[in-house]
C-alpha positions in Angstrom: 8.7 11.2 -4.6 11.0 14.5 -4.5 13.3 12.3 -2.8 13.5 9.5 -5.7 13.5 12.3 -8.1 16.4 14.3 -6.7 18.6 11.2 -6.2 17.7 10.1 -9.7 18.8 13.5 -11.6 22.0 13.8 -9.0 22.8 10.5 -10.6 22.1 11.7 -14.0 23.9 14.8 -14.1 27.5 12.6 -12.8 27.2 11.3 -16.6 26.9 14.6 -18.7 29.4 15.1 -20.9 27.6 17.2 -23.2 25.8 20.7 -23.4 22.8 18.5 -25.5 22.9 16.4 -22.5 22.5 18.9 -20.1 19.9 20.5 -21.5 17.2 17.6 -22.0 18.1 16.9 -18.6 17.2 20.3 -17.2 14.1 19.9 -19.5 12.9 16.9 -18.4 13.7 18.1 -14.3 11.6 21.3 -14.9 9.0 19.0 -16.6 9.2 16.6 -13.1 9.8 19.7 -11.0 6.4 21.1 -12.5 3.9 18.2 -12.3 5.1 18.2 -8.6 4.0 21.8 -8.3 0.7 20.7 -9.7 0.2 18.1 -7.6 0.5 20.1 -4.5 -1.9 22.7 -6.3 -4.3 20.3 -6.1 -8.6 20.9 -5.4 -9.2 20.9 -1.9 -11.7 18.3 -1.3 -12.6 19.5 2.9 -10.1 19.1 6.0 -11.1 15.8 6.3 -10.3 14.0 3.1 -7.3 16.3 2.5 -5.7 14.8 5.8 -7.0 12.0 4.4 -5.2 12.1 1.2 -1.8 13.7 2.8 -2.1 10.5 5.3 -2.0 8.0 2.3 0.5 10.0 0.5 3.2 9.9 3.4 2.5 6.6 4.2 2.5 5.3 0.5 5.5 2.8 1.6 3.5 0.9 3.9 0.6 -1.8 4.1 -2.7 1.3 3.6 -5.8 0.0 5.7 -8.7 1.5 5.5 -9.5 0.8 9.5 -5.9 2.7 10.1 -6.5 5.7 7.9 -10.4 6.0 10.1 -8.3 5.8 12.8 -5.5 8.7 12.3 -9.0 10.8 11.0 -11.3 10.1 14.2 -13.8 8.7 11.6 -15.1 5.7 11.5 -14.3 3.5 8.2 -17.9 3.8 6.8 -18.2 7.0 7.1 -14.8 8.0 6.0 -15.2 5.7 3.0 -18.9 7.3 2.2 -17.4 10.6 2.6 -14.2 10.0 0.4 -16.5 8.4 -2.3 -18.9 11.8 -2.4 -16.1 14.3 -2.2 -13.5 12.5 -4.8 -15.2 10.0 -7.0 -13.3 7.5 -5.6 -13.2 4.8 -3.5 -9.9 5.0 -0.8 -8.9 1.7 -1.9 -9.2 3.2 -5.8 -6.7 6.0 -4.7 -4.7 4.0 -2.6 -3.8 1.4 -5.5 -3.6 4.5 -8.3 -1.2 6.9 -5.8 0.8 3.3 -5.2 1.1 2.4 -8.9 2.1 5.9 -10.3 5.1 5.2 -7.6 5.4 2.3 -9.4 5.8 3.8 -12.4 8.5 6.5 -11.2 10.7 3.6 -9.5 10.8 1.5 -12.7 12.0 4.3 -14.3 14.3 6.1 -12.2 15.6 3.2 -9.8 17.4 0.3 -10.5 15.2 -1.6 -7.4 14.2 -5.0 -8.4 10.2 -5.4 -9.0 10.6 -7.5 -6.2 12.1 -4.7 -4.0 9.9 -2.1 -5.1 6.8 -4.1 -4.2 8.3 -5.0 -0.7 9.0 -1.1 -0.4 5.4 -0.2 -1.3 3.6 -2.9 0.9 2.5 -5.3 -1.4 1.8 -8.7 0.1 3.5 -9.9 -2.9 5.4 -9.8 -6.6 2.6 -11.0 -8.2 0.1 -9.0 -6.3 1.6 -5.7 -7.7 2.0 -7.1 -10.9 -1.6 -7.8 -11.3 -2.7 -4.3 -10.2 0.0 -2.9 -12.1 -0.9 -4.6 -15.1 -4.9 -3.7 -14.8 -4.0 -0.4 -14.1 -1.7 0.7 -16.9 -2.3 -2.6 -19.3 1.2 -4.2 -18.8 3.3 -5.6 -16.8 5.9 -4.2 -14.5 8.9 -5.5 -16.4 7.3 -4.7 -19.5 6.6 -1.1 -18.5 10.4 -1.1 -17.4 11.6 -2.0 -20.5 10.1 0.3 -22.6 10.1 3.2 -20.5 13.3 2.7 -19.6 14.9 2.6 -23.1 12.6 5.2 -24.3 14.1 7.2 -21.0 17.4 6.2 -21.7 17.3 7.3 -25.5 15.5 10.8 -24.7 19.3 11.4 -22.8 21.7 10.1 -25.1 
């Protein structure tokens, strides 16, 4: 996520040509740069689920099974699955598929990877697969969200 971020404002800051410009950039990287800082300030949920959780979130890029995540914890999947359940409110699946779409979200934004690339990249069996979990989680479709995030992203730095 840091990564996608820093790459994305090195690119943007190659195109300033203004001191207007350069300030809503450093406004909207201190904005970025502080719901990072908020994330990683996050409730501790117990040893367990926060390996847990740090285990989904480096592995974000890749197919998440519940059987593999039991695995890396030494728990077995029902019990790792109860325990994520009473200690989060959510089911590991739930927080698999939320974690995977806000990356969704940042790489329509700030990449110019194809939907097609980014739900490769992510370990989605398909396109239409991550559209339709996109789409139920945030009401629209990929492309759709691209577009108007984009050119509402776009006209925030002209």
């Amino acid at each position: 996520e840091a990564l996608i971020l820093t790459d994305y404002y090195i690119n943007q800051a190659d195109n300033i040509k203004t001191f207007m410009q350069f300030n809503e950039l450093m406004t909207s990287l201190f904005a970025d740069f502080q719901e990072l800082v908020a994330k990683s300030r996050r409730k501790s949920f117990g040893m367990v689920i926060d390996n847990t959780i740090n285990y989904i979130n480096q592995n974000l890029y890749s197919r998440l099974r519940l059987s593999d995540i039991a695995k890396y914890t030494g728990y077995s999947p029902a019990y790792l699955s109860d325990l994520f359940y009473e200690k989060t409110g959510q089911h590991v699946q739930e927080y698999i598929l939320d974690q995977k779409t806000d990356e969704v979200r940042k790489l329509l934004i700030y990449s110019n990877q194809s939907c097609t690339e980014i739900a490769s990249a992510l370990g989605y069996s398909s396109l239409a697969h991550m559209s339709s979990s996109f789409k139920a989680r945030t009401g629209m479709t990929p492309r759709d969200f691209r577009k108007i995030n984009r050119s509402t992203y776009e006209h925030r730095e002209s």
